[in-house]
C-alpha angles and dihedrals in degrees: 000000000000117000090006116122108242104231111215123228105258118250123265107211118195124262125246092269101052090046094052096053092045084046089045088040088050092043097046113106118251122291128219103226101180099097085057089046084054103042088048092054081043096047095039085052091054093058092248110154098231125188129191119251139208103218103326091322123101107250107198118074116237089033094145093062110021118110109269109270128246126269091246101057086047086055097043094051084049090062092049084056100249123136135236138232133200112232102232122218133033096342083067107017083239129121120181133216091206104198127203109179093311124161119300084220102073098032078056088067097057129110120237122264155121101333125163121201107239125234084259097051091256116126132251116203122187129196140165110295119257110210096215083062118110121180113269142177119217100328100101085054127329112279097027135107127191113213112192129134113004093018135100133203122203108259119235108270100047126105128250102237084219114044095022083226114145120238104246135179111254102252105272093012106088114119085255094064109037121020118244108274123235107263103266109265091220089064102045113103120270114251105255103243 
């Protein structure tokens, strides 16, 4: 349009919220990065589908079914501070017991196997998937979540958003240390008659 003003999109400026967290994230002390460097090429040698997160949420749409992305965009998305996640399930034969303050009890009839300690000191235990899993909150015990096909758990080396803690292998449990034990029998769901 010759001679017509071109009128510019207002500016959307960002709400409280989102401000606080780019002023928190600005203000944050520096972080080491290189565990997480180490845990995503480990995690990437392992055949593990791995996708970037913001905070402890997956951030590409489409995550659950994409092809898992190259080492250098996971690396790339390290160095800009962002976390990662492993994709559970079939895409990376894993499948996670994620504990929040559940029964000893029942943490106490688990095999051993590969567990991280959480950013907010919970536990993370991985095993084989099992292909009869689905994600749940709650319903196999209180306080604890199942992530299997469709889901995704925050990868050591990360940092919890909250606590600023970084996710960590319990010491003598990395996957390099003790293979992924077969999903408990007793937890996996019952065969409908």
């Amino acid at each position: 349009m010759a001679g017509a003003a071109m009128r510019e999109a207002p500016r959307r400026l960002p709400d409280a919220e989102t401000g606080a967290r780019v002023k928190a994230l600005a203000d944050a002390p520096p972080r080491d990065m290189s565990l997480l460097r180490d845990e995503v090429t480990k995690a990437h040698a392992r055949g593990w589908a791995l996708t970037t997160l913001g905070g402890k949420v997956p951030n590409r749409k489409g995550w659950q079914a994409e092809t898992p992305l190259p080492l250098a965009d996971l690396l790339k998305h390290v160095d800009r501070r962002g976390n990662i996640g492993v994709r559970t399930g079939t895409a990376s034969g894993v499948s996670v017991i994620d504990e929040d303050g559940a029964d000893s009890a029942f943490l106490a009839e688990l095999p051993k196997t590969a567990t991280a300690i959480t950013g907010s000191g919970h536990l993370h235990f991985y095993f084989q998937h099992a292909p009869e899993l689905r994600n749940s909150a709650g319903t196999m015990a209180p306080k604890i979540d199942v992530r299997a096909d469709g889901g995704q758990i925050v990868l050591p080396g990360s940092y919890h958003p909250d606590t600023g803690e970084q996710y960590r292998w319990k010491e003598g449990h990395s996957p390099e240390d003790i293979p992924l034990a077969p999903f408990p029998i007793h937890l996996l769901p019952k065969p409908e008659p």
